[in-house]
Residue frames as qw, qx, qy, qz and C-alpha x, y, z in Angstrom:
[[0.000, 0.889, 0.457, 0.000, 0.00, 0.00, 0.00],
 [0.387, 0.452, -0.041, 0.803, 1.48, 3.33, -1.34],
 [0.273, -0.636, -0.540, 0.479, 1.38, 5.88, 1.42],
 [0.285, 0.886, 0.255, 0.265, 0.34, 9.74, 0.41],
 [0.470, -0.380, -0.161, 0.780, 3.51, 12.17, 0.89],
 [0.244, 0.903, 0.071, -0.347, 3.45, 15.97, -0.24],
 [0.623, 0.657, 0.225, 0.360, 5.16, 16.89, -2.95],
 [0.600, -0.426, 0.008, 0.678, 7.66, 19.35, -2.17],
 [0.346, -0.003, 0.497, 0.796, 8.39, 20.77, -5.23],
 [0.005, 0.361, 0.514, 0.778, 5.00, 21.58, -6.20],
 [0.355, -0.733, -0.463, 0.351, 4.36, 22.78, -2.55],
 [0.277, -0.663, -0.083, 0.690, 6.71, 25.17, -2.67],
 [0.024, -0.284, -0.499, -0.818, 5.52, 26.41, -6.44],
 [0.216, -0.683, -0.602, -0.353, 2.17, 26.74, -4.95],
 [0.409, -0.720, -0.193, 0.527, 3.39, 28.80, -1.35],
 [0.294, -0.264, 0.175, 0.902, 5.44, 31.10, -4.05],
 [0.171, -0.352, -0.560, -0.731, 2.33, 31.91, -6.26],
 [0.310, -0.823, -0.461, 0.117, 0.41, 32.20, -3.14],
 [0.314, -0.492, 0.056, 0.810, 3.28, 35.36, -1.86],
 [0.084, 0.107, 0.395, 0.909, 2.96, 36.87, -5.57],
 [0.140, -0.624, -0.677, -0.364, -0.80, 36.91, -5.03],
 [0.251, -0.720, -0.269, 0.589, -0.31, 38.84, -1.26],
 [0.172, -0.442, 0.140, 0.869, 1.61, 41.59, -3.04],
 [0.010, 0.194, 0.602, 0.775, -0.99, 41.82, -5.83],
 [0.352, -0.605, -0.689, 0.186, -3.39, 41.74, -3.00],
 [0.274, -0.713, -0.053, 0.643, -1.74, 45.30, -1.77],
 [0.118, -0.187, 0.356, 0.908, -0.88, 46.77, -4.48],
 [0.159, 0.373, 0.640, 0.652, -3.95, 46.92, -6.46],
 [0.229, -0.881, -0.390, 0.139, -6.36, 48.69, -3.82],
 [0.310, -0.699, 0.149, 0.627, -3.01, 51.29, -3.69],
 [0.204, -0.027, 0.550, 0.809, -3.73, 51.73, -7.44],
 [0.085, 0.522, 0.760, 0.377, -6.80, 52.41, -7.02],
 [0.384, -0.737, -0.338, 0.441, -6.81, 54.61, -4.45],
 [0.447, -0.305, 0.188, 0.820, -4.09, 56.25, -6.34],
 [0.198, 0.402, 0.621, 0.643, -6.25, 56.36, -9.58],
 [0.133, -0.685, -0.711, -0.087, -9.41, 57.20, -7.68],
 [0.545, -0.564, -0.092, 0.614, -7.26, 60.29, -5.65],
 [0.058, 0.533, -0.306, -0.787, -7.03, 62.56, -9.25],
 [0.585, 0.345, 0.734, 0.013, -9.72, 61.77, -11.59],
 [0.018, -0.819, 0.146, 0.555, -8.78, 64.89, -13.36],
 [0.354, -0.569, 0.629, 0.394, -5.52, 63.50, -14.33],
 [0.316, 0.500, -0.743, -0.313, -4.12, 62.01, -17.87],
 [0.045, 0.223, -0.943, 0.242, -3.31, 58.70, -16.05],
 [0.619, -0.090, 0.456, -0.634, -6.79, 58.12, -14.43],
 [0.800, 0.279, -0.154, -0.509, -7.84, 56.31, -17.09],
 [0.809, 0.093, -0.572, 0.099, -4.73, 53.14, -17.69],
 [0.038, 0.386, -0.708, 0.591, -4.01, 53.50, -14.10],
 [0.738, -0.010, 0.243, -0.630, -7.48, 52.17, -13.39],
 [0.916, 0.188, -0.278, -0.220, -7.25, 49.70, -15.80],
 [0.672, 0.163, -0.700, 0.176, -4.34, 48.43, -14.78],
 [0.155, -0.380, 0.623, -0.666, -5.28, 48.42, -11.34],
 [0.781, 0.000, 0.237, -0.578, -8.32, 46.30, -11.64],
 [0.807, 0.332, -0.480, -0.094, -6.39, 44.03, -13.81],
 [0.282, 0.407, -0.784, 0.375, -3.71, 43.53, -11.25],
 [0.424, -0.152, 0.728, -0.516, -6.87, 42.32, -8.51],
 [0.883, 0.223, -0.150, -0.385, -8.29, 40.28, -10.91],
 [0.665, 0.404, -0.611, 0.143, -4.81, 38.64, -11.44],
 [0.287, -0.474, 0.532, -0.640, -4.97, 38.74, -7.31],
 [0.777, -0.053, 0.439, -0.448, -7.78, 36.55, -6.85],
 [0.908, 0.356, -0.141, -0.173, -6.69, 34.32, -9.77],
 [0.343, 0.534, -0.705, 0.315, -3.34, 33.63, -8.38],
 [0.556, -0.288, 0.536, -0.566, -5.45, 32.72, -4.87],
 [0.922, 0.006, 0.198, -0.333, -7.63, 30.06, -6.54],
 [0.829, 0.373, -0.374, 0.183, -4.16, 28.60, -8.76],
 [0.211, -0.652, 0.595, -0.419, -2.19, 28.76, -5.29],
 [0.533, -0.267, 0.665, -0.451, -4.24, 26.86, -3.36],
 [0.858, 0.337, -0.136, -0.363, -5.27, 24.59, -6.19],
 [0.361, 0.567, -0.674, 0.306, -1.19, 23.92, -6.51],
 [0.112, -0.497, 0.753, -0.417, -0.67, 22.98, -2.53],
 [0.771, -0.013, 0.491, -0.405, -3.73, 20.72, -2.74],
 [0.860, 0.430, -0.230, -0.149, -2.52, 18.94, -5.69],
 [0.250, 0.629, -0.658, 0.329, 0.76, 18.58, -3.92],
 [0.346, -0.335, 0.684, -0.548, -1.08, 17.06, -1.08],
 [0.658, -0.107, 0.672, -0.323, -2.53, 14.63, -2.76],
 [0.310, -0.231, 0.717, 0.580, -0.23, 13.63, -5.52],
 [0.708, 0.499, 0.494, -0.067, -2.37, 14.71, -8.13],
 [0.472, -0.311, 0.525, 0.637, -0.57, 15.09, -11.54]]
């Protein structure tokens, strides 16, 4: 009987895409804020966009994180 170990390797791929997701976590509210702070401005406009892009890419780095550490935990391939 095979016993279930983690994966290592494709723990620590999922713990390092979880970290990129924190800092896309912070940063994108502090681009919006920034955007939202001079609606005036030139910028407003791709400073938004990319600000909404970068918490989209937030929450999609969350669900492929944790997808990762649970495949790791139970050797799927």
């Amino acid at each position: 009987m095979e016993t279930n170990k983690t994966d290592k390797t494709v723990l620590a791929k999922g713990l390092k895409t979880l970290l990129f997701a924190v800092l896309c976590l912070f940063s994108g509210p502090i681009l919006l804020s920034l955007a939202y702070s001079k609606p005036n401005s030139p910028f407003y406009y791709p400073l938004f966009i990319i600000a909404c892009a970068v918490c989209i890419l937030a929450i999609f780095l969350i669900f492929k994180g944790i997808k990762t550490i649970m495949d790791s935990m139970f050797n799927k391939k």
